[in-house]
KEMARLO-792698 format. One line per field, with one value per atom (N, C-alpha, C): x, y negated, z; chain; atom name; residue number from 1; residue in three letters. Coordinates in steps of 0.1 Angstrom, whole numbers. Last residue first. Layout:
<recs>
px X ...
py Y ...
pz Z ...
mol A ...
atom CA ...
seq NUM ...
type ALA ...
</recs>
This chain:
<recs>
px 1150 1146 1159 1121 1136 1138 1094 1098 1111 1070 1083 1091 1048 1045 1059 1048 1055 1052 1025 1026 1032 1022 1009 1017 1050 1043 1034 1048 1056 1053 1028 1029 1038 1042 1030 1029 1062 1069 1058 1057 1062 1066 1046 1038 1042 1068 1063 1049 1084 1088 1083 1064 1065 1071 1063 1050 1050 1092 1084 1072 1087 1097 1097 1068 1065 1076 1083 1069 1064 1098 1103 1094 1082 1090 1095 1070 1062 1067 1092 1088 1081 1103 1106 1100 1075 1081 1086 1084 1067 1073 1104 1102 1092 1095 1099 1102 1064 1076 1082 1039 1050 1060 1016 1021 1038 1003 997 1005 1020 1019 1012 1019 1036 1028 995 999 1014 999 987 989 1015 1016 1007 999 1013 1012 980 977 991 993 988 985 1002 1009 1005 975 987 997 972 962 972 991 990 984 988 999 997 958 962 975 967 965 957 980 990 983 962 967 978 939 939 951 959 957 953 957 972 971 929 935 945 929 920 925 944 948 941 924 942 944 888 904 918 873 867 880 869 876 878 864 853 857 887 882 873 895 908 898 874 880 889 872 863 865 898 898 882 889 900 897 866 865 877 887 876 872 905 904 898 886 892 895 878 862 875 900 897 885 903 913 910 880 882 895 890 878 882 918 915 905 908 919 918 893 887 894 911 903 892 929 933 921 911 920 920 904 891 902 931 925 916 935 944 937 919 915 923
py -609 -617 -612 -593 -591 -600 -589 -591 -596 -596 -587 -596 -612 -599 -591 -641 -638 -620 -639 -653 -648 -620 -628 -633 -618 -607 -613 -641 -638 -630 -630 -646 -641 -612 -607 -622 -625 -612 -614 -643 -647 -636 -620 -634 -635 -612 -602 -611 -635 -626 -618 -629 -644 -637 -608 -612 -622 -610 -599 -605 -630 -635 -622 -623 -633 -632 -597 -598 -608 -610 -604 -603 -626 -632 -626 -605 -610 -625 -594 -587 -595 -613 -608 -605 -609 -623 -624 -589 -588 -600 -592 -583 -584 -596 -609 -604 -593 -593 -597 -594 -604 -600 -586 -578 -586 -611 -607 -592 -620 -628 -619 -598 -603 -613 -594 -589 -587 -622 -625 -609 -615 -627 -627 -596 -596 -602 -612 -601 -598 -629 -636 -624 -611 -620 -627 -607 -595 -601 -629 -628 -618 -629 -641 -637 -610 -609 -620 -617 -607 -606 -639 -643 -631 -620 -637 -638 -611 -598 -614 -633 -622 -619 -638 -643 -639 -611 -619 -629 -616 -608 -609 -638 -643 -627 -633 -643 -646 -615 -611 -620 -624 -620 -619 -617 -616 -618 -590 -603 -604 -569 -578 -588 -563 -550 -556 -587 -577 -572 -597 -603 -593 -576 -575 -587 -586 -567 -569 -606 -605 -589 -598 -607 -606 -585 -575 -587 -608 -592 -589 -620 -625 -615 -604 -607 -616 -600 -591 -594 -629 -624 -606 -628 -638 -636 -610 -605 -615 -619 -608 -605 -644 -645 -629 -632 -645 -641 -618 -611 -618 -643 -633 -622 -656 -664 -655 -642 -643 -649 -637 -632 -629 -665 -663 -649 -665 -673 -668
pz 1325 1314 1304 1337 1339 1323 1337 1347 1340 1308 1315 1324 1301 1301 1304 1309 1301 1294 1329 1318 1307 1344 1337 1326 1351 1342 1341 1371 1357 1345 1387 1382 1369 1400 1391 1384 1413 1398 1392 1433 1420 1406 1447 1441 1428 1453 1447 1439 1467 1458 1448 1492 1478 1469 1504 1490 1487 1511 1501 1496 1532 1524 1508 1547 1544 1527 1557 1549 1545 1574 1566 1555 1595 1584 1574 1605 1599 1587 1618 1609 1600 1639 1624 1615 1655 1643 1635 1661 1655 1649 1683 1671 1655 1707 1692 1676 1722 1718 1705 1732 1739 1736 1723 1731 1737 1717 1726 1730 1698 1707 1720 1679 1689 1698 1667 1672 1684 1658 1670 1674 1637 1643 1660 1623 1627 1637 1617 1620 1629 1597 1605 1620 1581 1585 1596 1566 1573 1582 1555 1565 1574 1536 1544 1556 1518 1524 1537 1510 1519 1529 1494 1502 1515 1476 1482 1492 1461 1473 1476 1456 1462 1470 1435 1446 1454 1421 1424 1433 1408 1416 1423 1397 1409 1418 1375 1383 1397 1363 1369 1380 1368 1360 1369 1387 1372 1363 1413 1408 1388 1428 1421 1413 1442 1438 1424 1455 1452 1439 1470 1453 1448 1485 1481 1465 1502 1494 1482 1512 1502 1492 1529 1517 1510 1547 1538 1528 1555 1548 1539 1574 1560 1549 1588 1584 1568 1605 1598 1587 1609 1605 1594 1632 1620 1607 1649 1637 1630 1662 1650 1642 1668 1658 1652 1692 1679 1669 1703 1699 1688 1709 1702 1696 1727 1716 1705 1748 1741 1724 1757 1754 1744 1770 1755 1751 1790 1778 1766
mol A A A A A A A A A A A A A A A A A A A A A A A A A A A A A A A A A A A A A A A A A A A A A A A A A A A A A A A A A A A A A A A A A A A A A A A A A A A A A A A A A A A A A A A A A A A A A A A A A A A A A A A A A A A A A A A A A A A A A A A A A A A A A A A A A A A A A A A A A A A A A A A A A A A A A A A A A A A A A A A A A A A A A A A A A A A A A A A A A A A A A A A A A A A A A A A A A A A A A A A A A A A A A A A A A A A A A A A A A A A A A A A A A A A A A A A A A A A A A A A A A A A A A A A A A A A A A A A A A A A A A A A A A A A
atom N CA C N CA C N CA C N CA C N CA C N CA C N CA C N CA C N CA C N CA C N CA C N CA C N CA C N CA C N CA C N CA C N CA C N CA C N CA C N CA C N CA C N CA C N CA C N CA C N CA C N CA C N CA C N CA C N CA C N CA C N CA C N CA C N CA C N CA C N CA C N CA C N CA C N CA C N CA C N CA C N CA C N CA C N CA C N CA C N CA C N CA C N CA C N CA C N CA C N CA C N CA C N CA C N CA C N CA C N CA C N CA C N CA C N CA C N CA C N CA C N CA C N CA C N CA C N CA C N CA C N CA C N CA C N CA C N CA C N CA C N CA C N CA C N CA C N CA C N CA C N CA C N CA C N CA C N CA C N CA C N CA C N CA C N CA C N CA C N CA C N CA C N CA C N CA C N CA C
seq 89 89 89 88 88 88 87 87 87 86 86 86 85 85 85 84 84 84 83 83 83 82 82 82 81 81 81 80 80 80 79 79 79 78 78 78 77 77 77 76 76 76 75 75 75 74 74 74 73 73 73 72 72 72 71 71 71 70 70 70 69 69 69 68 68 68 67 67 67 66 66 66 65 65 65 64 64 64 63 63 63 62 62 62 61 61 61 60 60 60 59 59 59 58 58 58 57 57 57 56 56 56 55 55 55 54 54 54 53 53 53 52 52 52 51 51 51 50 50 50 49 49 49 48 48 48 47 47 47 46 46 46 45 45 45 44 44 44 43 43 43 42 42 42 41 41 41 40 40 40 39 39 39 38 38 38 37 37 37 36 36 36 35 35 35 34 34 34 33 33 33 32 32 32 31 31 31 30 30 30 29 29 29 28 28 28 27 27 27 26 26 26 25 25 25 24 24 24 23 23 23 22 22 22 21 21 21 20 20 20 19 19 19 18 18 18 17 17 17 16 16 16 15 15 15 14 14 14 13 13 13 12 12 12 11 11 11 10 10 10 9 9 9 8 8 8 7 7 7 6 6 6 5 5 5 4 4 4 3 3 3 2 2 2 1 1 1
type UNK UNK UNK UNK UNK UNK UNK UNK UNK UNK UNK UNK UNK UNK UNK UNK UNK UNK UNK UNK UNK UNK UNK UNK UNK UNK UNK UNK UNK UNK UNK UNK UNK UNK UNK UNK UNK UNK UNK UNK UNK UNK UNK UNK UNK UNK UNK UNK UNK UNK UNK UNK UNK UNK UNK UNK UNK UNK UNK UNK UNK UNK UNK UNK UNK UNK UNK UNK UNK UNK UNK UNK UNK UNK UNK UNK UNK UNK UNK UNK UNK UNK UNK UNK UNK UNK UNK UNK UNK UNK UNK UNK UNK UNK UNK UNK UNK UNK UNK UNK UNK UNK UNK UNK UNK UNK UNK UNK UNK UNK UNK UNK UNK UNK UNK UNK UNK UNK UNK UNK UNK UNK UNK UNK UNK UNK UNK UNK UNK UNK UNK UNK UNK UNK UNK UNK UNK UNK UNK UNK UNK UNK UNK UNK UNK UNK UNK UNK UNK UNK UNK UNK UNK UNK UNK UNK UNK UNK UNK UNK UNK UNK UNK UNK UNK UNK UNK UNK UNK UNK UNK UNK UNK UNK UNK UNK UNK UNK UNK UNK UNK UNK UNK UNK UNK UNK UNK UNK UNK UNK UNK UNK UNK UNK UNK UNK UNK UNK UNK UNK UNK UNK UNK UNK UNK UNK UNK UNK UNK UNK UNK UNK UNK UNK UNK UNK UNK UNK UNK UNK UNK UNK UNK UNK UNK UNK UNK UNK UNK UNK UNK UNK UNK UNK UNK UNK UNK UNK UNK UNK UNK UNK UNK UNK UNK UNK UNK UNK UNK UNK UNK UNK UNK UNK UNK UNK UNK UNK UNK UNK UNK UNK UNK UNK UNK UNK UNK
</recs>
């Protein structure tokens, strides 16, 4: 069963993707881009995620916290640059 779980969780995961990549590419302003790639980092994340579960190691969880804790960071830069136009104050 966990099987069928995981192979759900990847198309539905990858079918998220490609609709992300396709606001990434089609997206009518900045801000809908920037979400976009937030909510890439998320899916990748998730991808991660259901990649440690199904090879059973713990590794994969760091990682996917590490990556968690980069595209907020990187969230919050392009957020900045929208608003203010320079990163570094």
């Amino acid at each position: 069963m966990i099987a069928y779980a995981l192979a759900f969780g990847f198309a539905a995961l990858g079918v998220a993707l490609a609709l992300n990549l396709w606001r990434l590419f089609k997206g009518p302003g900045v801000a809908d881009r920037i979400l976009a790639l937030d909510t890439m980092v998320i899916n990748v994340i998730g991808i991660i995620v259901l990649i440690g579960i199904g090879s059973g190691s713990g590794t994969s969880f760091e990682a996917a916290l590490l990556l968690a804790m980069v595209g907020f960071v990187g969230t919050v830069s392009y957020a900045k640059y929208l608003l203010r136009g320079d990163i570094i104050e």
